[in-house]
C-alpha positions as CSV (number, residue, x, y, z in Angstrom):
1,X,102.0,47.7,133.3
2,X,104.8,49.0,131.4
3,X,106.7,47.6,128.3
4,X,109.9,49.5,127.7
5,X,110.7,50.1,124.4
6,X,113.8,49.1,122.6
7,X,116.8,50.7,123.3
8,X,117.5,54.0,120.9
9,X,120.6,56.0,121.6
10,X,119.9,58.0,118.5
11,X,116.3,58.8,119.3
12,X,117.2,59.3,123.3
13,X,119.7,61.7,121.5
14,X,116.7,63.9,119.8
15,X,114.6,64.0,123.0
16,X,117.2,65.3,124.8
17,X,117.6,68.1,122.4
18,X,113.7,68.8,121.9
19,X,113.4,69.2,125.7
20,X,116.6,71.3,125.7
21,X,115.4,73.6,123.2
22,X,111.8,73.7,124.3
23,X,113.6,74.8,128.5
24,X,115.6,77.9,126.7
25,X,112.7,79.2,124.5
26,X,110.3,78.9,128.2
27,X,113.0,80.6,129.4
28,X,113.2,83.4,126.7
29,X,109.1,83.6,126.9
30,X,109.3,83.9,130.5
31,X,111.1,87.3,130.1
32,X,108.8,88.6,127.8
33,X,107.9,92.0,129.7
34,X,104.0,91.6,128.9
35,X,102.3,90.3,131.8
36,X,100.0,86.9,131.5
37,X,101.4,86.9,127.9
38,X,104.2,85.6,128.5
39,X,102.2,82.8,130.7
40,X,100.6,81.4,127.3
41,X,103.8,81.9,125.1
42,X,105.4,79.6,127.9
43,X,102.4,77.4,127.5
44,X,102.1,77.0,123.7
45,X,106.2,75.8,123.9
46,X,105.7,73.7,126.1
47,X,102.6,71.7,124.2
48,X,104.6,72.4,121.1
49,X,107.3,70.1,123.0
50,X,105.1,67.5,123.5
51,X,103.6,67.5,119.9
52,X,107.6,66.9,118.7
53,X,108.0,64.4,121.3
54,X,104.4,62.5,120.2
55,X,106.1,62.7,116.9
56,X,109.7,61.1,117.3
57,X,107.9,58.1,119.7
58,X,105.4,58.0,116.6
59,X,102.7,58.6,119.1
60,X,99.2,60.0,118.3
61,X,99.1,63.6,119.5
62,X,95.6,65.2,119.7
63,X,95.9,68.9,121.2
64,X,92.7,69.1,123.2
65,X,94.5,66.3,125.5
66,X,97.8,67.7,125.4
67,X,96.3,70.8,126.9
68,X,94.3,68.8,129.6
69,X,97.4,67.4,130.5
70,X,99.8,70.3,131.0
71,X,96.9,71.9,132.9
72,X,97.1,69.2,135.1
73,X,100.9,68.8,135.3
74,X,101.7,72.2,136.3
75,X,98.5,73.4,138.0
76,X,100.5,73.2,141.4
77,X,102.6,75.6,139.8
78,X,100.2,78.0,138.5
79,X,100.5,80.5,141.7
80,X,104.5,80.2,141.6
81,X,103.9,81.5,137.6
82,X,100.7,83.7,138.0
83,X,103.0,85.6,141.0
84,X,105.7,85.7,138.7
85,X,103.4,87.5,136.2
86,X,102.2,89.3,139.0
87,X,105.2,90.8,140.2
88,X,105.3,93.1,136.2
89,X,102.5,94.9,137.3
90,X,104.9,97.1,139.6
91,X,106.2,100.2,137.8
92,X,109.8,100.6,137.8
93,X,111.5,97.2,138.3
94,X,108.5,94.9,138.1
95,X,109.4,94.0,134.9
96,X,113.3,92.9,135.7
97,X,112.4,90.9,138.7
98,X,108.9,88.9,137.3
99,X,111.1,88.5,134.0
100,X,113.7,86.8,135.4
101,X,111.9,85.0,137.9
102,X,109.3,83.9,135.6
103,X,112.4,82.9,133.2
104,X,113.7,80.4,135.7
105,X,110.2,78.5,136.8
106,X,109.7,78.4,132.8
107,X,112.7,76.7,132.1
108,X,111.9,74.3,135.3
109,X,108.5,73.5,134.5
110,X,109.2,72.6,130.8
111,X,112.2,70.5,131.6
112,X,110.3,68.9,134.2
113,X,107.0,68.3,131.5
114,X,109.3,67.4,129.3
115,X,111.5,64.3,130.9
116,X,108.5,63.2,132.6
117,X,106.6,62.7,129.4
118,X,109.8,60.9,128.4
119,X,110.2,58.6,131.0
120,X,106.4,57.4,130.3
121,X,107.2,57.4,126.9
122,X,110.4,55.6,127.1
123,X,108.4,52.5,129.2
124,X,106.4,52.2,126.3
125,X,103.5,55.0,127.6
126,X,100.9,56.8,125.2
127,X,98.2,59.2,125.6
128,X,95.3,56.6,126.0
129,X,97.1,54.7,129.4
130,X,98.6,58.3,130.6
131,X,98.2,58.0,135.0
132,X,97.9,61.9,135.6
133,X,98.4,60.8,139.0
134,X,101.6,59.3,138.5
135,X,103.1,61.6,135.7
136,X,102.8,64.6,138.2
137,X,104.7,63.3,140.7
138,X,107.4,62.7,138.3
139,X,106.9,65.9,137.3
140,X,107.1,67.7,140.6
141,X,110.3,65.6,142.1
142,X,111.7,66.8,138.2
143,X,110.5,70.3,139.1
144,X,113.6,70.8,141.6
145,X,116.4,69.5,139.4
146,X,115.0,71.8,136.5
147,X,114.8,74.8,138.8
148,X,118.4,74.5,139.7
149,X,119.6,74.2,136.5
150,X,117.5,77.2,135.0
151,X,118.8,79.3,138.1
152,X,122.7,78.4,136.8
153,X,122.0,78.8,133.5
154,X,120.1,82.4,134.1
155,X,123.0,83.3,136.5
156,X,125.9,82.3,134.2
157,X,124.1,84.3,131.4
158,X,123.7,87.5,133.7
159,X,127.6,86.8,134.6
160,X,129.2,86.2,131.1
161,X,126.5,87.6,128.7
162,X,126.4,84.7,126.8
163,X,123.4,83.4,125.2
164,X,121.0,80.9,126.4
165,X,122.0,78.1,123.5
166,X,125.3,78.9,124.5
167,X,125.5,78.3,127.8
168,X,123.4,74.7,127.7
169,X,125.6,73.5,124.0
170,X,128.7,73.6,126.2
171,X,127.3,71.9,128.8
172,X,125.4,69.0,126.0
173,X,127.8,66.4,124.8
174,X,126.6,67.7,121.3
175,X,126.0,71.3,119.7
176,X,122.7,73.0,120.7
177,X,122.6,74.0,116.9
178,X,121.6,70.4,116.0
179,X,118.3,70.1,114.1
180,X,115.9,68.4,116.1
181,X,112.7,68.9,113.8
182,X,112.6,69.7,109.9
183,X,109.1,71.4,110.6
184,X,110.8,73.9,112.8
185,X,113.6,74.2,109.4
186,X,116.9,77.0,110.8
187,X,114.8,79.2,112.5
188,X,116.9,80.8,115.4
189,X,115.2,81.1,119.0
190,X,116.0,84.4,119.9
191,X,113.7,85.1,116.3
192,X,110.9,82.9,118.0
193,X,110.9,84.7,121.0
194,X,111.0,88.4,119.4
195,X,108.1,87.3,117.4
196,X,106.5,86.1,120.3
197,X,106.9,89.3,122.2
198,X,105.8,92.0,119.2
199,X,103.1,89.0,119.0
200,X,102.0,89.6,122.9
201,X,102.7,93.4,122.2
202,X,99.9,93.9,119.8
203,X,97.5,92.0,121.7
204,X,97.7,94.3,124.6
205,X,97.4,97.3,122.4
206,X,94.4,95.5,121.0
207,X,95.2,95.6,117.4
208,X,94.6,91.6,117.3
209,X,91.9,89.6,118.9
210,X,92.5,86.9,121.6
211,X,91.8,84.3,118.7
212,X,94.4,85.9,116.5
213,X,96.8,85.8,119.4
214,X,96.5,82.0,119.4
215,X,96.6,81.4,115.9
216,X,100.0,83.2,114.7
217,X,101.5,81.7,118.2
218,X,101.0,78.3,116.6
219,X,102.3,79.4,113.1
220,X,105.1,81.2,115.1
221,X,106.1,77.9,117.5
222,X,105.5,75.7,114.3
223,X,107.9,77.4,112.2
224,X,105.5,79.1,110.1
């Protein structure tokens, strides 16, 4: 049964701008040249999404359940990722192609986690009634819209050379530069996603463990 919650335009502001920022870093991970890295870096941004979003609805946020339920929002889309992923593997332009096809279905599945988890939010949802069932299809008709508008935004970058924030702050009805969170502080996406990528870089080279990997991701996506 749902219980919308009182109108907020300023907190329906700060959403908007969490899931915004949280699409162009996806989108920024998803071109990281590494394969399967960039599948978790895409991942941790898109529970680190949620986490803001838990925070601004003052929800309780435990991690274990915001990863059972990502898993189970985007599972359908697993293959579409995994054969983005894939496609790096080929020597020469695997890299270009997965990168920017990866980039798109990043973007689309984070906007598409993200305004579904608002919409259950916004009705007054929480972790503890969340209906898996019901989320995902919200999810998956969202899937489409956020795939469209990654595609524009990736082609109007290729076409002007502008920047992701760019592009999406002239098409927001406020600056992209905004502060959503004061834990994330000034720190610039492009820096997120470097870090991400030198991150992912010495992974493969084995100079960090798998467990390291996971732990300076979080301090990375948390501003740390």
């Amino acid at each position: 049964m749902e219980n919308k919650r009182e109108e907020n335009p300023q907190r329906k502001k700060k959403v908007e701008l969490i899931i915004r920022n949280h699409m162009i870093w996806s989108m920024g991970a998803g071109l990281i040249p590494v394969p399967v890295a960039d599948f978790f870096a895409v991942g941790a941004i898109q529970l680190d999404m949620i986490r803001q979003m838990c925070k601004l609805y003052e929800i309780d946020f435990k991690e274990k359940d915001g990863k059972a339920v990502v898993s189970a929002l985007t599972g359908a889309g697993l293959s579409r990722l995994g054969a983005s992923a894939a496609v790096k593997f080929v020597p020469g332009m695997g890299s270009i192609v997965g990168g920017v096809t990866m980039s798109v279905l990043s973007g689309a599945s984070t906007f598409a986690i993200g305004e579904a988890f608002k919409k259950h939010f916004e009705t007054g949802g929480t972790f503890l009634d969340l209906d898996t069932e019901r989320i995902k299809k919200k999810y998956d008709d969202l899937f489409e819209k956020g795939k469209k508008m990654a595609s524009d935004i990736q082609e109007e970058k290729k076409a002007t050379g502008k920047s992701y924030s760019d592009i999406i702050a002239e098409k927001a009805d406020e600056p992209f530069s905004e502060k959503v969170e004061e834990e994330r502080g000034t720190q610039d996406h492009d820096q997120v996603i470097k870090k991400l990528k030198e991150l992912a870089e010495l992974k493969e080279k084995g100079v960090i463990t798998e467990q390291e990997f996971e732990e300076l991701k979080k301090g990375i996506l948390k501003g740390n």
